[in-house]
Wavefront OBJ file of the C-alpha trace (Angstrom):
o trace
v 1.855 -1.959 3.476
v 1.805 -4.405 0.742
v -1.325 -3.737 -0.396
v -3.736 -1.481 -2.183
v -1.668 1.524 -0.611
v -43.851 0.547 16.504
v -45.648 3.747 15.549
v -48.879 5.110 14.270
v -48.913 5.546 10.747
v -49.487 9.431 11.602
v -46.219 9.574 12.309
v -44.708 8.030 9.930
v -43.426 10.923 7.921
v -41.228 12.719 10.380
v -41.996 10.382 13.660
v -37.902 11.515 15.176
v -38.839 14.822 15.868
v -41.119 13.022 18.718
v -38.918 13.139 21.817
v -38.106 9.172 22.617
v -39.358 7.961 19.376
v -37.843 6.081 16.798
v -38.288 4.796 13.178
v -40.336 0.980 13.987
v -39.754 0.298 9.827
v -38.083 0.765 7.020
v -40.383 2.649 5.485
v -40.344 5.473 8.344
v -36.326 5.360 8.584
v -36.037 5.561 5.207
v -38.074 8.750 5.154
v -35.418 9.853 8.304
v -32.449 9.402 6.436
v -34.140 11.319 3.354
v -33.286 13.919 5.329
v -30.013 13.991 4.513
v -29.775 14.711 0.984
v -27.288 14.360 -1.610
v -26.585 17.999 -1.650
v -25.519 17.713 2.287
v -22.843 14.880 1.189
v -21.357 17.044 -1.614
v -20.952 20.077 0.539
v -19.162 18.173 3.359
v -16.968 16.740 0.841
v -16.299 19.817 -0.754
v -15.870 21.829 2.330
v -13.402 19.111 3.861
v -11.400 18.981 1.225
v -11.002 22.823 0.445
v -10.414 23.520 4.057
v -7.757 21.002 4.680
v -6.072 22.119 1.589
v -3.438 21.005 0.140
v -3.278 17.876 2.265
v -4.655 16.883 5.511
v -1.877 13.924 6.173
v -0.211 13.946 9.311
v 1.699 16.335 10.170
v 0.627 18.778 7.787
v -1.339 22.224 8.692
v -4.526 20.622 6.651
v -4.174 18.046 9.105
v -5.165 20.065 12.176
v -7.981 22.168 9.669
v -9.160 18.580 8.742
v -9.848 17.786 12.853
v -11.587 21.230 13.747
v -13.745 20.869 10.797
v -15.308 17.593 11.983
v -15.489 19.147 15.265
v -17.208 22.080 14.086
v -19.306 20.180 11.920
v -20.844 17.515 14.621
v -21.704 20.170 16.752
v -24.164 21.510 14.523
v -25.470 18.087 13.156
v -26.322 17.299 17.031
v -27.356 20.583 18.568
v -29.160 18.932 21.542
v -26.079 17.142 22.460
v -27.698 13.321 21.956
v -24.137 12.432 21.869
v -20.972 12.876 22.972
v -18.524 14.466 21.219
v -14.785 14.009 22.326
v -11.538 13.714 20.887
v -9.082 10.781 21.691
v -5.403 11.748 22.125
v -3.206 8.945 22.028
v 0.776 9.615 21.704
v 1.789 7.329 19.029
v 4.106 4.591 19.490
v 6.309 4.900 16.426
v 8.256 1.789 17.717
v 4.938 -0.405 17.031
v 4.202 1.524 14.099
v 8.041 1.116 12.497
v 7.525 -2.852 13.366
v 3.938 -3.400 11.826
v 5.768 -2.250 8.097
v 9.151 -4.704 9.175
v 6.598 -7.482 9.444
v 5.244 -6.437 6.164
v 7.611 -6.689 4.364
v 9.166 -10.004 5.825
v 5.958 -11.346 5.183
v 5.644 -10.527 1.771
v 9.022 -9.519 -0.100
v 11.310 -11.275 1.935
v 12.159 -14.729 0.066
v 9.634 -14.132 -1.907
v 11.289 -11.215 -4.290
v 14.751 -12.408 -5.067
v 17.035 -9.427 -3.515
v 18.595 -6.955 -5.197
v 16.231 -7.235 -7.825
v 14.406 -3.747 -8.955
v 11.013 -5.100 -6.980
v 13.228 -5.941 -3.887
v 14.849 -2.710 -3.443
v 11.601 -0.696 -3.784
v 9.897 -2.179 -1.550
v 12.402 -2.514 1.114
v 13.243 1.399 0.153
v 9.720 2.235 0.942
v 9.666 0.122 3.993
v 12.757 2.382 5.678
v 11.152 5.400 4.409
v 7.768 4.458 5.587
v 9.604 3.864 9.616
v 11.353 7.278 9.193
v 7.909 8.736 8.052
v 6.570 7.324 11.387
v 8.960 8.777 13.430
v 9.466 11.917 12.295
v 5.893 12.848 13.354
v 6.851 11.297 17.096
v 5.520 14.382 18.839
v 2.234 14.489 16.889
v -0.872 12.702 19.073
v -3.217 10.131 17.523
v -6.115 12.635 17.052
v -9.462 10.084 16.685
v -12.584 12.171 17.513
v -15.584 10.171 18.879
v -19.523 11.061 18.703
v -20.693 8.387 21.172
v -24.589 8.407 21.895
v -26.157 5.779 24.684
v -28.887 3.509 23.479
v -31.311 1.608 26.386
v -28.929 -1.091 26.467
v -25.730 0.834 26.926
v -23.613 -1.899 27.249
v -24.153 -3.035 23.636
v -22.468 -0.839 21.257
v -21.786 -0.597 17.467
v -18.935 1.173 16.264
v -18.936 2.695 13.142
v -15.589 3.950 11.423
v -14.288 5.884 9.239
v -10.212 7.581 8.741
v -9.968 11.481 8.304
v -6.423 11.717 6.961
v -4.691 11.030 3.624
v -1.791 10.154 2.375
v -0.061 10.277 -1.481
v 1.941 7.550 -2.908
v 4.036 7.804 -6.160
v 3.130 5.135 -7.768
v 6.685 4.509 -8.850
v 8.711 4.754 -5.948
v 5.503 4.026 -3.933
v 7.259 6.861 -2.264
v 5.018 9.505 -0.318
v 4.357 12.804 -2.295
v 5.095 15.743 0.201
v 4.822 18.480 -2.248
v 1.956 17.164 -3.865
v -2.041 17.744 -3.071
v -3.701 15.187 -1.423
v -7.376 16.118 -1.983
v -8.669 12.670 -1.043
v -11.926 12.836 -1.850
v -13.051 9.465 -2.532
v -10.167 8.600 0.278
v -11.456 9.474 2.434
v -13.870 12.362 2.791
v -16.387 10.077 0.972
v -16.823 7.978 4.292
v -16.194 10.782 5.990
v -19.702 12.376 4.549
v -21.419 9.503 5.149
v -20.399 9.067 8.945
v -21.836 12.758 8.938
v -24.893 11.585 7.392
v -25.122 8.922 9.994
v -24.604 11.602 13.217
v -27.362 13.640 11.940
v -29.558 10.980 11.631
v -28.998 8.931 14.656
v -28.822 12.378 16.883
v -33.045 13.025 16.422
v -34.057 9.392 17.950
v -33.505 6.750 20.707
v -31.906 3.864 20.066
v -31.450 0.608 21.372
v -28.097 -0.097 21.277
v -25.329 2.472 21.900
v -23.680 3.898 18.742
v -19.876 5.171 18.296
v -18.778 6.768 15.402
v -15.018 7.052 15.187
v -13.283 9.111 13.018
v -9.827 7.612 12.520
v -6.479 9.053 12.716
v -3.155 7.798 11.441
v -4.736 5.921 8.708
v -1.743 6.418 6.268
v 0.887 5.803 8.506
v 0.640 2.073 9.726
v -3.124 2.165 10.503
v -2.207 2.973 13.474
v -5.388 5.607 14.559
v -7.099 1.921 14.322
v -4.984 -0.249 16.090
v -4.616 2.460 19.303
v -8.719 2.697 19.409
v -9.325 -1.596 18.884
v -7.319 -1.435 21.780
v -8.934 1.536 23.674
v -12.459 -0.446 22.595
v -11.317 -4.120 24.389
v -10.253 -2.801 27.230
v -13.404 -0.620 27.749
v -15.234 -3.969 28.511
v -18.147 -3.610 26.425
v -20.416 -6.379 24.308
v -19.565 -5.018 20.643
v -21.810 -5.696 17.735
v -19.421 -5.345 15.220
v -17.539 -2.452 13.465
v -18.967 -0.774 10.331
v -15.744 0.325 8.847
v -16.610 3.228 5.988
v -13.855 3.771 3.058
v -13.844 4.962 -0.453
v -17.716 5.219 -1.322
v -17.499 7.602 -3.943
v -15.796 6.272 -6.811
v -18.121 4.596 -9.149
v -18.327 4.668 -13.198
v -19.544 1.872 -15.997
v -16.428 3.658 -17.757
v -13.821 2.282 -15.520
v -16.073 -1.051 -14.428
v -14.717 -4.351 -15.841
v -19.034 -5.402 -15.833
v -19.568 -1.848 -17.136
v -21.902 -1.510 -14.709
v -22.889 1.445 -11.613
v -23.787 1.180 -8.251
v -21.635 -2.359 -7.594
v -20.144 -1.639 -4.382
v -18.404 -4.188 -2.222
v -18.455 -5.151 1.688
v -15.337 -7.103 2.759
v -15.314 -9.332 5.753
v -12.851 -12.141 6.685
v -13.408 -16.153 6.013
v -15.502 -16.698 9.097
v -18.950 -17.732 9.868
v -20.136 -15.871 12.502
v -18.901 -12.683 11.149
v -20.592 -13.379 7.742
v -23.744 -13.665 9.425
v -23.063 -10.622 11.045
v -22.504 -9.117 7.412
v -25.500 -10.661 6.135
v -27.843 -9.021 8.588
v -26.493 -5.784 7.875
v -27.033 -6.385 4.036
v -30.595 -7.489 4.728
v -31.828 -3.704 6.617
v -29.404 -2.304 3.787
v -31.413 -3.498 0.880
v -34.344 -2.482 2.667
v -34.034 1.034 2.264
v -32.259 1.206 -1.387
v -31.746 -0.943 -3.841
v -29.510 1.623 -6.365
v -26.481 0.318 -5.651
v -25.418 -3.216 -3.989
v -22.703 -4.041 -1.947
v -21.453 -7.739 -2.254
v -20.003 -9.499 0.696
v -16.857 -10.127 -0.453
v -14.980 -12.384 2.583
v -10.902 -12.517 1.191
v -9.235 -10.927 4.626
v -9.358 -7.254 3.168
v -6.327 -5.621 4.575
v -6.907 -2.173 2.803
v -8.146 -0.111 5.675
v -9.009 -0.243 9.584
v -11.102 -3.062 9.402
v -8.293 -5.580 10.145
v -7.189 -3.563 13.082
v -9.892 -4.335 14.908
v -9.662 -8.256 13.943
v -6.604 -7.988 15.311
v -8.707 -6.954 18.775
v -11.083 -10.121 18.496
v -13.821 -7.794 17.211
v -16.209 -8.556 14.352
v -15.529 -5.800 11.336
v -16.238 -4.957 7.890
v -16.013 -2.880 5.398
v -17.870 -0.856 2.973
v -16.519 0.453 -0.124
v -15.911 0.360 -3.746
v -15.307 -2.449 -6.003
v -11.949 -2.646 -5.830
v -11.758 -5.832 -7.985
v -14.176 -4.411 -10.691
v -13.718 -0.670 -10.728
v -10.491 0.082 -9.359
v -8.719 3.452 -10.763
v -5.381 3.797 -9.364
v -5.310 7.139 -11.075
v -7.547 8.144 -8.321
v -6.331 6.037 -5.362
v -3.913 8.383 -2.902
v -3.151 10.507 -5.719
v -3.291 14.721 -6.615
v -6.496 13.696 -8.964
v -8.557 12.549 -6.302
v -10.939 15.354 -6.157
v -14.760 15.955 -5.393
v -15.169 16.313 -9.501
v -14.129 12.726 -9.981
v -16.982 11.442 -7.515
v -20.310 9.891 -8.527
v -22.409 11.932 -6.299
v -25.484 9.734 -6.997
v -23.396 6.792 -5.934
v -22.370 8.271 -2.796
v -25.665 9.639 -1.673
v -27.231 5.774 -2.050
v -24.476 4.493 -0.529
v -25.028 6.462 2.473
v -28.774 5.761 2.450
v -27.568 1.683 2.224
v -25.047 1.876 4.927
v -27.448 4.162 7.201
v -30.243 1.041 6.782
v -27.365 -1.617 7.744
v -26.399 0.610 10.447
v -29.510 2.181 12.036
v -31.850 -1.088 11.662
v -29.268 -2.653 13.468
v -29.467 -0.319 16.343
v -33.419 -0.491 15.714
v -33.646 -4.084 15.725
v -36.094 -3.192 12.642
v -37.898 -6.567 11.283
v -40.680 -4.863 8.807
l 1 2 3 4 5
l 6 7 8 9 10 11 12 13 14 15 16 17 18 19 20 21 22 23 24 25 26 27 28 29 30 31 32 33 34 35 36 37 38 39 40 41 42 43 44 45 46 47 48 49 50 51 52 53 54 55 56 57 58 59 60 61 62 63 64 65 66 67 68 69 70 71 72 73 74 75 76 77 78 79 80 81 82 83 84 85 86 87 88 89 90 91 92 93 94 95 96 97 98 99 100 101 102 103 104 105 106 107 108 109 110 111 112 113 114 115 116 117 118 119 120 121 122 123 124 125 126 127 128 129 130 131 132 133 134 135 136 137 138 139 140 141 142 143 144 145 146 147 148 149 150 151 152 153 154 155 156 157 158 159 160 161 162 163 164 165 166 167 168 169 170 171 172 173 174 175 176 177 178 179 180 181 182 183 184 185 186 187 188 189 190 191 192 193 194 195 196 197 198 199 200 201 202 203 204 205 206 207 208 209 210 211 212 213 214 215 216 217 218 219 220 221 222 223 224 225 226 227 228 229 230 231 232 233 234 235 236 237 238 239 240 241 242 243 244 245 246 247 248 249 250 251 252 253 254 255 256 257 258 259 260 261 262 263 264 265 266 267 268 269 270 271 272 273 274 275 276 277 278 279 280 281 282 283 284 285 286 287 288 289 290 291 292 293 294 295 296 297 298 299 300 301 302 303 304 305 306 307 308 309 310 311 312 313 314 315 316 317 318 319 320 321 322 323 324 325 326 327 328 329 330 331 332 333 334 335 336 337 338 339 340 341 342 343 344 345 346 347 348 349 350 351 352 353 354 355 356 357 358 359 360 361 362 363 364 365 366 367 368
């Protein structure tokens, strides 16, 4: 992993708790996802990340805490069952997993890093570790939990995604940090939240397309939660809109920013024109609920997170998340410091009311 490890205006203030209704503008889903407030974000990051304490990587006890608090959680954020909850259980398949990080690095140190220089033997140290990592945890499934909820066209779905485990790096050694805490708040119980946010709001009203949010597995160990569901997801046969890939959405200071600026997210997408439509749609019902942050469509092949396993799959995917050119802390990224203190709440909360306009006006078809 070479890389940064229609409806009367009566209705208009509460028109979901109508059974079969649905927000017909932005005006009225706005108002829906008001619902969720900021408060509701910071308490599911909190709570994550203090029951899943010290770490919720695989393998770990946190791990397991991590799953049965998302569990726990969606059941009460869709008490009338809208959707259905289930949990995927994949064995892994280490083999795969131990190839995907050989291909890595022949793709990027090999001949490129003369050997047995300092570089060289890092990265092709953390390359053998990384394979041994993978197979030591052999006998632990691929745990991705899925709220799925029909629309009227059920064949039509958009997939929403976001990884539940963490991992820590030392930055040195690039190394992973066994003994070390591995809060992960802005990685990745930030998108985490926000797919929460999403769930509660999408369980009080019909929608037209069918919606699956995926919380991802295996993130830190080869992406490979990702690459077993893109799979899962071709063969199931369906017409997919795209994937709405959530990481890292609560990091966000003028302090840190190289513009000295708040509330510049990114979206990144790959070098392709029917996906950047895609991505430009989305921004349009985004920026129609909030304008307090903005997320720039950034199309360089991001390779950071999930996104890419499900280009690998044919699909259409993107994701949203910090400005990782322009505010990037590494003193934050997959480390012990990572914690719910270090967030920009206000950040986080717009960012879920942005991504929840992308998302949901999407599934609305919303035009006004």
């Amino acid at each position: 992993m070479f890389r940064k490890l229609i409806i009367p205006a009566i209705f208009s203030l509460s028109c979901s708790v109508f059974a079969g209704r649905a927000p017909s503008t932005y005006f009225q889903l706005k108002s829906d996802l008001g619902q969720v407030s900021n408060k509701n974000l910071v308490e599911w990051v909190n709570t994550f990340v203090k029951v899943s304490a010290p770490s919720r990587m695989v393998g770990m006890q946190g791990h397991e805490k991590a799953r049965n608090f998302l569990l726990e959680t969606i059941e009460k954020l869709d008490p009338k069952k809208s959707g259905k909850l289930s949990m995927n259980s994949l064995s892994p398949e280490v083999e795969t997993v131990k190839k995907f990080y050989q291909k890595d690095f022949d793709e990027k140190v090999e001949g490129k890093i003369p050997k047995g220089t300092p570089d060289y033997m890092k990265w092709q140290k953390f390359t053998g570790y990384m394979q041994n990592l993978a197979d030591s945890q052999k006998n632990n499934q691929v745990e991705n939990i899925v709220w799925e909820k029909p629309g009227i066209n059920t064949h039509r779905v958009l997939v929403v995604t976001a990884h539940y485990d963490t991992i820590s790096h030392d930055p040195k050694t690039l190394l992973v940090k066994t003994n070390e805490a591995m809060p992960g708040a802005n990685y990745n119980a930030s998108g985490v939240a926000v797919a929460l946010g999403l769930i509660k709001t999408m369980a009080q009203f019909d929608l037209n397309y069918s919606v699956q949010v995926v919380f991802l597995d295996w993130q830190g160990i080869g992406f490979h939660g990702s690459e077993l569901y893109a799979r899962e997801l071709k063969k199931a046969g369906k017409e997919v809109l795209g994937v709405v890939n959530l990481e890292m959405l609560g990091q966000d200071s003028s302090f840190f920013d190289k513009t000295k600026k708040t509330g510049n997210m990114s979206i990144y997408l790959r070098d392709n024109a029917d996906e950047a439509r895609w991505v430009s749609k989305l921004l349009e019902h985004g920026k129609k609920i909030t304008t307090k942050v903005t997320f720039e469509a950034k199309p360089n092949g991001f390779e950071n997170s999930d996104n890419f396993r499900f280009w690998e799959q044919g699909f259409m995917s993107a994701t949203f998340s910090q400005n990782w050119e322009d505010d990037f802390n590494p003193k934050f990224y997959q480390t012990a410091q990572d914690t719910p203190e270090t967030l920009n709440h206000e950040t986080l909360w717009h960012a879920y009311q942005y991504v929840g306009g992308a998302v949901i006006g999407t599934l609305l078809d919303l035009t006004k």
